[in-house]
C-alpha positions in Angstrom: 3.1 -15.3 -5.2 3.2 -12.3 -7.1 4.2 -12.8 -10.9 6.2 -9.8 -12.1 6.7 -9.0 -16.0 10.5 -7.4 -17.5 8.5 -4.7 -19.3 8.3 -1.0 -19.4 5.3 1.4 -17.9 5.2 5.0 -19.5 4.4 6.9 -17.3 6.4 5.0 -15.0 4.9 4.2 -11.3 7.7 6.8 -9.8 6.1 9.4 -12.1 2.4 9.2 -11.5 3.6 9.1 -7.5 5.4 12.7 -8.4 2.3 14.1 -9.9 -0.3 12.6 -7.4 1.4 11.9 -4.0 1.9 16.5 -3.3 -2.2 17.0 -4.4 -3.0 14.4 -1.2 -4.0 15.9 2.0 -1.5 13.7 4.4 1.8 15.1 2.3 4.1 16.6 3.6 7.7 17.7 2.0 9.2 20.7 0.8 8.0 23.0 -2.2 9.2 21.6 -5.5 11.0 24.2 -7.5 9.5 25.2 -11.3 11.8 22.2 -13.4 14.0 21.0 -10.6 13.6 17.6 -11.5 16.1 16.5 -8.6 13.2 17.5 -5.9 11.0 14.5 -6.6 10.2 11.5 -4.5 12.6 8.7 -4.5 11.3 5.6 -4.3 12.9 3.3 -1.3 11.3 0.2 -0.8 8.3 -1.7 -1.7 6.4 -5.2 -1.4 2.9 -6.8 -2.5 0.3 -8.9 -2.0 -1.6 -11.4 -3.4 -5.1 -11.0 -4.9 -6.5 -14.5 -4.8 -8.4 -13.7 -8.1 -5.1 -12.6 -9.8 -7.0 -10.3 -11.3 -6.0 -7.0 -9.3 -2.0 -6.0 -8.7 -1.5 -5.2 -4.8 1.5 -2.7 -4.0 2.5 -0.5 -1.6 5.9 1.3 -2.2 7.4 3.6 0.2 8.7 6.8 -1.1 11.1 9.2 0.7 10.4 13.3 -0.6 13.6 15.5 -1.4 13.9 16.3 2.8 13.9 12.4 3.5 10.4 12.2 5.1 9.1 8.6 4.3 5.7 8.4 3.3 3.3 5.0 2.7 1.7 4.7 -0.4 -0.6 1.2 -1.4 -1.6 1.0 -4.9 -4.0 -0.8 -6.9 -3.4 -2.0 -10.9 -6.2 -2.9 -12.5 -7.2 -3.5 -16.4 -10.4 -1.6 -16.1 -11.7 1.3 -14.6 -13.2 0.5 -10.4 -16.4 1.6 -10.7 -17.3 4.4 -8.4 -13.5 5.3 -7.1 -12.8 8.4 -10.1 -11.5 10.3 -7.4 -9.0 8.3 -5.9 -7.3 7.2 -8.9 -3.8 7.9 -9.4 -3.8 7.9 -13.3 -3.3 5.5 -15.9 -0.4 3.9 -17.4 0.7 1.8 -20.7 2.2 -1.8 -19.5 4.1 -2.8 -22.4 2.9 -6.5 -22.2 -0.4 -6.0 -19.8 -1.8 -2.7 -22.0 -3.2 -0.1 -20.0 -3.7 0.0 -16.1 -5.6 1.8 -14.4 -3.9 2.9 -11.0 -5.6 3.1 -7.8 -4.9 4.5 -4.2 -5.3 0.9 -2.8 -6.5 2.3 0.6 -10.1 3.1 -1.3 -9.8 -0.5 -3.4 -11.6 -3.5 -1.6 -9.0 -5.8 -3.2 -6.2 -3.9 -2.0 -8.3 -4.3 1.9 -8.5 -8.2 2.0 -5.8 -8.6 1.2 -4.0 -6.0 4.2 -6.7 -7.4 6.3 -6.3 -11.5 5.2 -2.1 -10.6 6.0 -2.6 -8.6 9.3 -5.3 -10.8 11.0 -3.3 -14.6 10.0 -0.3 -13.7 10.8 1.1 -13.5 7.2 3.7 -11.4 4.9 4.2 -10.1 1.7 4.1 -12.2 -1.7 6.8 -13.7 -3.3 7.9 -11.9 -6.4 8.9 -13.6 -9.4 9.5 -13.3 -12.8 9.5 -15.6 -15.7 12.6 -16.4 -17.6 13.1 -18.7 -20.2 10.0 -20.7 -18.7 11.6 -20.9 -15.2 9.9 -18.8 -12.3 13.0 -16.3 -10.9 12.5 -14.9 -7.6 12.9 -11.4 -6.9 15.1 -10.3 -3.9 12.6 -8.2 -1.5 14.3 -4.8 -0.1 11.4 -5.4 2.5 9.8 -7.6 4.8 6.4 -7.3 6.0 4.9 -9.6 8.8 1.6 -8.9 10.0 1.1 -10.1 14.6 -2.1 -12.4 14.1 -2.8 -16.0 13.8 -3.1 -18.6 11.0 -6.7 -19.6 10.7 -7.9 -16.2 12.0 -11.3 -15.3 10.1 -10.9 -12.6 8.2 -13.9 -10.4 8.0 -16.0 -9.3 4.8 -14.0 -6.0 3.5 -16.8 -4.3 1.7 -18.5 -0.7 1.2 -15.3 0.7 2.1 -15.2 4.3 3.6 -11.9 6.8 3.5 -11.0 9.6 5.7 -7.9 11.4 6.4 -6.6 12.4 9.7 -3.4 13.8 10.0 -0.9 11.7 8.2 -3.0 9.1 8.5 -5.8 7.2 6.7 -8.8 5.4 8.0 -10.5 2.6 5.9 -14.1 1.8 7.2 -15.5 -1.7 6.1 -19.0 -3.2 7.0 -17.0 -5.4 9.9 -13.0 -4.0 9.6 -11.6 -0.8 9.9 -8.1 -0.6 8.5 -5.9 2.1 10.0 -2.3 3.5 7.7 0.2 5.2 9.0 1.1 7.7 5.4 3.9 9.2 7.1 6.2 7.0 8.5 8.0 7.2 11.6 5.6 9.1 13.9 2.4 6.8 14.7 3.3 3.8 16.8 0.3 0.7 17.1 -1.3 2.8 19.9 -1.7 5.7 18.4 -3.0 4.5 14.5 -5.5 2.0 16.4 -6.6 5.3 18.9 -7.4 6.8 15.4 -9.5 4.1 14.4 -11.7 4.4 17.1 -10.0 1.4 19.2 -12.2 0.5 22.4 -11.9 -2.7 24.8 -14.6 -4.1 22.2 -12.0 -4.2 19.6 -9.2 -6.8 18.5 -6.4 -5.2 17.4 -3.6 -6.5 15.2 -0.8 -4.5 13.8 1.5 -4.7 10.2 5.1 -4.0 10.7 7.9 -4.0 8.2 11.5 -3.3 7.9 13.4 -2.2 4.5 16.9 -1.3 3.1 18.1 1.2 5.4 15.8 0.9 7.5 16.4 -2.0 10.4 13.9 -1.0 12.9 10.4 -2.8 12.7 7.9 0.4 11.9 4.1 0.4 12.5 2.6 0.6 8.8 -0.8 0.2 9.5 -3.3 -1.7 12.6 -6.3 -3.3 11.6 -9.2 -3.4 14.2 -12.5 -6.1 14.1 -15.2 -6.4 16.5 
């Protein structure tokens, strides 16, 4: 379960995506017009998972640019800087109870890869949000739903040493025994063809994440993850 907290984040998540999202090489959307604050991305949907350490927040939120194009973004919070991953951070924010975060592309974060992997390969979902009110745990209502095609009881590989590479709307995350494959921009890359980036043989399982959101009925491919 994912414990949420009522509190304010300056910048707010929305804003560090409108600064950062444009700079990265699998964007696409329209120019954004000098102080035409109405061009940004809109954020549509989103849903986490846990980190069994509680120590790292796992989201990914889907953000749609001014044209509608959906894109995939996974995030990392974290309340220290990941050592060795200065150029995939996002920026940093001020949580009004948590302090500062430090926020992540969650596709170069090892916590963020269990923990895609650990969903994908068993056959789970996304956490449960809740917040706290008045001592009581209050569940947040998902606008998504995650499911990943595996098993329960599957191993889930060692996600370590983690590699990034970017291939046309897509990104590839290389572990020492998993390589994770995300669709960025939605609505083009079906299980075949994110697992045919990955490299996918005969020698490789293949297991696939799909979700559905508000407005958005249709399962879509989000990412594949392939093992040996």
């Amino acid at each position: 379960m994912a414990h949420l907290h009522r509190a304010g984040m300056s910048p707010s998540k929305i804003d560090l995506l409108d600064a950062w999202v444009p700079t990265q090489p699998w964007f696409e959307g329209p120019p954004r017009s000098e102080g035409a604050d109405d061009e940004g991305l809109r954020s549509v949907a989103a849903f986490r998972f846990d980190d069994p350490a509680g120590e790292v927040g796992v989201e990914t939120i889907i953000v749609a640019t001014a044209d509608g194009l959906q894109l995939q973004v996974p995030l990392t919070y974290r309340d220290a800087p990941l050592p060795g991953a200065d150029a995939h951070l996002v920026g940093t924010t001020e949580h009004s109870v948590l302090g500062t975060r430090w926020v992540y592309d969650g596709t170069a974060d090892p916590v963020w890869a269990a923990a895609l992997a650990t969903a994908v390969l068993t056959g789970g979902t996304q956490a449960e949000a809740w917040f706290e009110v008045d001592g009581e745990r209050q569940v947040r209502e998902p606008n998504s739903t995650v499911v990943g095609s595996g098993s329960p009881g599957t191993p889930v590989p060692d996600v370590d040493r983690l590699t990034v590479d970017q291939v046309e709307g897509r990104t590839v995350v290389t572990g020492a025994a998993v390589r994770i494959v995300v669709a960025r921009v939605l609505g083009r890359h079906d299980a075949g063809a994110l697992a045919s980036t990955g490299g996918h043989t005969g020698d490789h399982g293949v297991e696939v994440l799909t979700g559905t959101w508000t407005g958005h009925d249709q399962p879509e491919t989000l990412a594949v993850v392939l093992t040996a």
